[in-house]
N, C-alpha and C positions, 0 to 999 in steps of 0.2 A: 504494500500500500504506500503511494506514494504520502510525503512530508505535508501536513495540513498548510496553506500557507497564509487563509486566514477566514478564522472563526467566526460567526454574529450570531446571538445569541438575542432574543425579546429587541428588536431594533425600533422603538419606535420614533416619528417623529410627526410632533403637532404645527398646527399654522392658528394661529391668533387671531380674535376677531374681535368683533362689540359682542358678536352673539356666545362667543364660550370658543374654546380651542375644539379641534378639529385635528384627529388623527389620519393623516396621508398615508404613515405607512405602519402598521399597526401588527408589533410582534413577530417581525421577519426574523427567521432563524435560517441560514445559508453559511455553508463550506466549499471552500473555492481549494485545492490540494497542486502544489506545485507543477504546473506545464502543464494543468486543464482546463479548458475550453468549457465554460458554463454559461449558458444563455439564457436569459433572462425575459420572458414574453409576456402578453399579453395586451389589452386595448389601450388606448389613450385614455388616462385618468387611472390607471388601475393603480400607480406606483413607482412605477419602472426607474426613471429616472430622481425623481427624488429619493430613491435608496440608494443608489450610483452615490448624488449629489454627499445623502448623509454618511456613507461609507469615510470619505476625505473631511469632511466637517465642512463642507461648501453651502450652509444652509445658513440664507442670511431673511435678519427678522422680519415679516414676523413670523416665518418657522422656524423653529427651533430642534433639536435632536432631544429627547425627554427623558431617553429608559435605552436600555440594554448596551451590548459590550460590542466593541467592532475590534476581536483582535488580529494585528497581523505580526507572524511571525512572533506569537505569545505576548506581544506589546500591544495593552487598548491602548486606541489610537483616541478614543474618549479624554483620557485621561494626561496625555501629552497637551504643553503649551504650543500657543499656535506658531513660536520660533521653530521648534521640534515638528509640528508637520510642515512649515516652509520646505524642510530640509527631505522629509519624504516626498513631497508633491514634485512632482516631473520628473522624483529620483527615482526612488524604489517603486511608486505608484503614481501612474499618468494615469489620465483621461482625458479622452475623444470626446469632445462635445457634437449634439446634432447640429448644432450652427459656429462654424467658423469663427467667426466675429467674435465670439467668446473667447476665443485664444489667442488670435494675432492683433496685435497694436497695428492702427492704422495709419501712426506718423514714422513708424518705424521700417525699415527695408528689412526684406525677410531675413536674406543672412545674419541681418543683427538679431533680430526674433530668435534665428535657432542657435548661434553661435551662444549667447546668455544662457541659453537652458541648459548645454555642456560647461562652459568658464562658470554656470554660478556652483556646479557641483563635481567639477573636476578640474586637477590641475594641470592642464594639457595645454600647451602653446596653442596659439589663434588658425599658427597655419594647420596642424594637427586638426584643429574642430574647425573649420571651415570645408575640410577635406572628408570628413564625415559628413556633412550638411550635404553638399554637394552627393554624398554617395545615397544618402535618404531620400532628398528629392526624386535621383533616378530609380531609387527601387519602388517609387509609389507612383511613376508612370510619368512623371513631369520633365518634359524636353529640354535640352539646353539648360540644365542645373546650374553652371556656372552665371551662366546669362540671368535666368531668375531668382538666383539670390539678393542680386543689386535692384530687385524690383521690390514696389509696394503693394501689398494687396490689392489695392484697388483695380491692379493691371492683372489680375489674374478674373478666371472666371470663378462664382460659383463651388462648381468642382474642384476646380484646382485649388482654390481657396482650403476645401477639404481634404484634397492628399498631401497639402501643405501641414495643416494642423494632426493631419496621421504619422507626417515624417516630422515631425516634434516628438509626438511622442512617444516613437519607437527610439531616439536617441541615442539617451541613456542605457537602451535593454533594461529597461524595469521589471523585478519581478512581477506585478501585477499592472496588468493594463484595464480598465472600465471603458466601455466603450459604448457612448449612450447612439447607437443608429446613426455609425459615423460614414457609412456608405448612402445615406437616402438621396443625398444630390447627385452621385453619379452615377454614370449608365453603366449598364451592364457589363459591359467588357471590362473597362478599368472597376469595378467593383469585385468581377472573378479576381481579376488581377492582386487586388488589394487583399483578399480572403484567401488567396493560395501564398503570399508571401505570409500574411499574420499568421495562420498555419505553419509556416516554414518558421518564423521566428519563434514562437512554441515549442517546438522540436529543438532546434537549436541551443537554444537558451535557456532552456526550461519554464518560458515566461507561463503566467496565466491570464488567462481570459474572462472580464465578465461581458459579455456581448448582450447588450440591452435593443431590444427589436419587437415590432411586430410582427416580423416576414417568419413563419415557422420553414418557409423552405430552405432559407437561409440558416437556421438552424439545426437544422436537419444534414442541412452539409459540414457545416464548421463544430458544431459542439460535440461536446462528449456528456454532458448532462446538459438537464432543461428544468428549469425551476419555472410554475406557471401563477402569476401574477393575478389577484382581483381583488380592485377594495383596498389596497394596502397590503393585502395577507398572502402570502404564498397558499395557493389549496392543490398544488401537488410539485412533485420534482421526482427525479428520478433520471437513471440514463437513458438518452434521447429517445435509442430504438424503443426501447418497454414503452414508455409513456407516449410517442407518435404514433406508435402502433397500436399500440391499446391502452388507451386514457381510464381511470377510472374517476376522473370528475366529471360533471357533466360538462361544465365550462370549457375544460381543454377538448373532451369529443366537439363542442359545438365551435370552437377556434376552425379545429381540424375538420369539419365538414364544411367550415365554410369560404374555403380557399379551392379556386376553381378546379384546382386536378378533382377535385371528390366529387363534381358534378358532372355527369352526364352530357356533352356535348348536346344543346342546342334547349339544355330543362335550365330551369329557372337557378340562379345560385342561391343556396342555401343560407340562414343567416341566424344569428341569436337573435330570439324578438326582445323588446325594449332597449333601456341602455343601461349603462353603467351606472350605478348612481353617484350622484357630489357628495363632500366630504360632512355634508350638512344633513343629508338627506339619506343616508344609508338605513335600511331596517333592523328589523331586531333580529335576531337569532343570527342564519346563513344568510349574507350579505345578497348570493346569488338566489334564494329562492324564487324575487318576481319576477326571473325569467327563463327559471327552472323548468320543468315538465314533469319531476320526478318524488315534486315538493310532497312530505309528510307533515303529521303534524311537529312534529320534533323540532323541524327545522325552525319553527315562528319563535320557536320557545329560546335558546340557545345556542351559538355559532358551534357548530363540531370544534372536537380537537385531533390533533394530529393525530393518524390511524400509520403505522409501518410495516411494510410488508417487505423485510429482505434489504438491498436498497432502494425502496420506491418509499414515498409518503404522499398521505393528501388525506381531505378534511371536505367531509363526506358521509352522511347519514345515511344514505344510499347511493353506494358505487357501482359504477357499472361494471358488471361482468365482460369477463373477458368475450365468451362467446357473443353478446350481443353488440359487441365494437365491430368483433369479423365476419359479422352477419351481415 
C-alpha cells in the first residue's frame, strides 16, 4: 500500500450571512496516497471546488474552514501559520484554478510569473529557472516558449492562458497537485495532451492528483479512484472501475446515465429531475431525496452515514444493487 500523503478527516467549511452560517462542504472525509490520481465529481454547487479551495486555506471571508483536520504528510495544515503555508503553496502543493486570471498577474510578463514560483522556493540561478520555464511551457503544448515568456497575458489566448497556469504549477514537481477543471477552456486535443503528460508526471515523480471535474469521462481515463460529491458531503468513493460501473448511490447511477454514451442514439438524454439545492435550502434527513426515486421513509428523518464495503463507501439507505446497475 502505497504512503498516505494526505489525510481529511470531518472537513467542514461554513459561509456567513445575516441569515445564520451555511455549510458548503459539510464532513468530507478523503485520502489522496502518494502518485494517485483521485477525482473529484459531481454538479455545480455540490462542493467540488470549495474543498480544493479549503484543503490550502484559500477561503476568504465570509467562509470560513470551521471543523476537521487536513493532514499532509502527518502535518495539519489547519494548524500551520499562514508564513508556513506560503512556503507549501506552489511548493509541495499547487493548484490549477478553472480560471486563469486567478494565477497570473497581469502587469507582469510571464517569464517573470514563472521564474518567482522557482527563485521564491529554490536556490537555483535565473539562467537554471528560466530554462525550466521554457521546458514547461513546451511540455503543455505552447509554441515558441522562449518567445512567450517575454509576453503578457493579455497576448495569449484563453487556452493558453490555461497551459500557462498548468506549467506553473507542474514546476516545482509538487507532491500534490489540486486541480479545480483546469482543462475546461481547451479543446480537445491539447486537453489529451495535457492529461497524458499529468499522467506521465505521476509516474514519474510520484506526484498526486486531486482532479476536481464534472466530465466523468475524463475521469474515467485519468483517475484511479472517484470520490462522488452532493451537498457538500461525499455519498460514495471508491476505485473508478467499481463505482463507474456499478454505482451504489443513486446520485452517481443518475450522473452516469446521464452522459450521452448511456443513451440510445437518437432517444431523448437522460437527466436527474430537479436541482441541486442552495446552501440555504437543503432538506432534512438525505440531502438527495427530492430527486431521488428510491426515497423511504428513513430518508426525511436522518442523512445516512457512511456504509463500507471493502474499498468502496457511500451513504445510502437504499443502495442499488449491483444486478440492477447491469441491467
Amino acid at each position: 500500500m502505497s504512503e498516505t500523503l494526505l489525510d481529511v478527516r470531518g472537513l467542514r467549511t461554513a459561509f456567513h450571512t445575516e441569515a445564520g452560517a451555511y455549510l458548503a462542504v459539510d464532513g468530507v472525509d478523503l485520502t489522496v496516497r502518494r502518485g494517485e490520481i483521485v477525482g473529484l465529481v459531481g454538479e455545480s454547487g455540490s462542493g467540488k471546488s470549495v474543498t480544493g479551495f479549503s484543503l490550502l486555506g484559500l477561503i476568504d471571508p465570509p467562509g470560513e474552514v470551521v471543523d476537521g483536520e487536513v493532514k499532509f504528510k502527518g502535518t495539519d495544515l489547519r494548524k500551520l501559520s499562514e508564513e508556513q503555508m506560503r512556503q507549501l503553496r506552489g511548493n509541495r502543493i499547487a493548484m490549477i484554478f478553472q480560471d486563469p486570471l486567478m494565477t497570473l498577474n497581469p502587469v507582469l510578463r510571464i517569464g517573470e510569473q514563472m521564474m518567482e514560483a522557482i527563485l521564491t522556493h529554490e536556490n537555483v540561478s535565473r539562467a537554471q529557472a528560466e530554462e525550466r520555464c521554457r521546458e514547461a511551457l513546451a511540455m503543455v503544448g505552447i509554441p515558441s516558449p522562449e518567445k512567450r515568456l517575454k509576453s503578457y497575458p493579455h497576448e495569449f489566448s484563453g487556452g493558453m492562458r490555461q497551459r500557462v497556469a498548468i506549467a506553473i504549477a507542474m514546476l516545482n514537481k509538487p507532491d500534490l497537485i489540486i486541480c479545480d477543471e483546469p482543462t475546461t477552456a481547451l479543446d480537445v486535443t491539447i486537453q489529451g495532451q495535457i492529461l497524458y503528460r499529468m499522467q506521465e508526471i505521476c509516474r514519474e515523480h510520484n506526484t498526486a492528483l486531486i482532479w476536481i471535474t464534472h466530465d466523468l469521462g475524463v475521469v474515467a481515463e485519468l483517475a484511479d479512484r472517484v470520490a462522488v460529491m452532493y451537498a457538500g458531503r461525499i455519498v460514495e468513493s471508491g476505485p473508478v472501475e467499481q463505482v463507474l460501473e456499478s454505482p451504489r448511490h443513486p446520485y452517481t447511477k443518475g450522473l452516469l446515465d446521464s452522459m450521452p454514451g448511456a443513451t440510445q442514439p437518437g432517444a431523448r438524454l437522460h437527466q436527474i429531475n430537479g436541482m441541486a439545492p442552495s446552501l440555504a435550502g437543503r432538506p432534512s434527513g438525505c440531502a438527495f431525496r427530492p430527486r431521488c426515486t428510491k426515497v423511504i421513509p428513513r430518508c426525511t428523518e436522518q442523512a445516512p452515514s457512511v456504509t463500507t464495503e471493502g474499498p468502496r463507501s457511500y451513504r445510502c439507505y437504499v443502495p442499488i444493487a449491483r444486478e440492477a446497475r447491469e441491467a
